[in-house]
N, C-alpha and C positions, 0 to 999 in steps of 0.2 A: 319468896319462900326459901327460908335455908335448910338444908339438908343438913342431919347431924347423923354421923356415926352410931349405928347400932352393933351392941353386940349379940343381939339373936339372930342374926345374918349369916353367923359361922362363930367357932370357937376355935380356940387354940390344936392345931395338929388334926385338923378339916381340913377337906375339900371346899372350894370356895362354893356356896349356894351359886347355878348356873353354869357350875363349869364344865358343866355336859353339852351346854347348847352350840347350835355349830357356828362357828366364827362366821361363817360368812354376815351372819347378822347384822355384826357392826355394818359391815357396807348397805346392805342389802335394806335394814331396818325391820323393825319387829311390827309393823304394821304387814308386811309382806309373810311376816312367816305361816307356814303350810305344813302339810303331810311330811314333805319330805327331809322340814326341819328338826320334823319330831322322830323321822325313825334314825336321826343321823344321832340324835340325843340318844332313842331307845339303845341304838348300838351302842354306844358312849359304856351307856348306864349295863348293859349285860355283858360286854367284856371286865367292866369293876366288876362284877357280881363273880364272875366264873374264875377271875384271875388274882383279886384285890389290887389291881393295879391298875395306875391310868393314863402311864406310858404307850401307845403302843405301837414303840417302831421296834420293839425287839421280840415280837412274836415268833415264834418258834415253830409250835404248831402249824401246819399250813393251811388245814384247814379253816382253822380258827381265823388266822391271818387273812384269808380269803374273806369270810364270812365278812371282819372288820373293816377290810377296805372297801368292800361295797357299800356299806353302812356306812362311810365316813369319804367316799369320793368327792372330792373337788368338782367332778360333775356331775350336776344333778340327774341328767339323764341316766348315770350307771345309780345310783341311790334306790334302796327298797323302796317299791312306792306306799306296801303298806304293813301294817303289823303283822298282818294274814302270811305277807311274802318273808318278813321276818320269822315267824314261826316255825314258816315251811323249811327255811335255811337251816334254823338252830337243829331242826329235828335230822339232817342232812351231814350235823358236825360229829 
């Protein structure tokens, strides 16, 4: 099977389709992904949403800042485990 280039994938001055999901997937594999793949997304996708940006090591806000690094830890243990916990945070910012 050869794979050929689309362009409904993204357009010009996009964000790449995916580029919210959390890295670790590469290693990890998307047969494994879970809960805690998706609130690492959901954080992803609600920092774009409130900031338009999707940088984010130069958070200012602290709270904000806090919010995100939970949502986007390297270890999955600190990671929201669910949207519910997610909700709870945003209503806390």
């Amino acid at each position: 099977m050869i794979l050929v280039p689309s362009n409904i994938l993204t357009t010009v001055n996009t964000e790449f389709k995916g580029c919210f999901n959390d890295p670790s997937l590469v290693t990890e594999g998307f047969f494994n992904y879970g809960i805690l793949h998706e609130t690492y997304a959901i954080t992803r996708l609600i920092y774009f949403v409130m900031s338009g940006k999707t940088n984010v090591s130069a958070i200012k806000d602290m709270k904000l800042k806090t919010f995100v690094e939970k949502g986007l830890s390297t270890n999955l243990d600190n990671r929201y485990k669910s949207v519910d916990e997610i909700m709870l945070a945003i209503k806390l910012l």
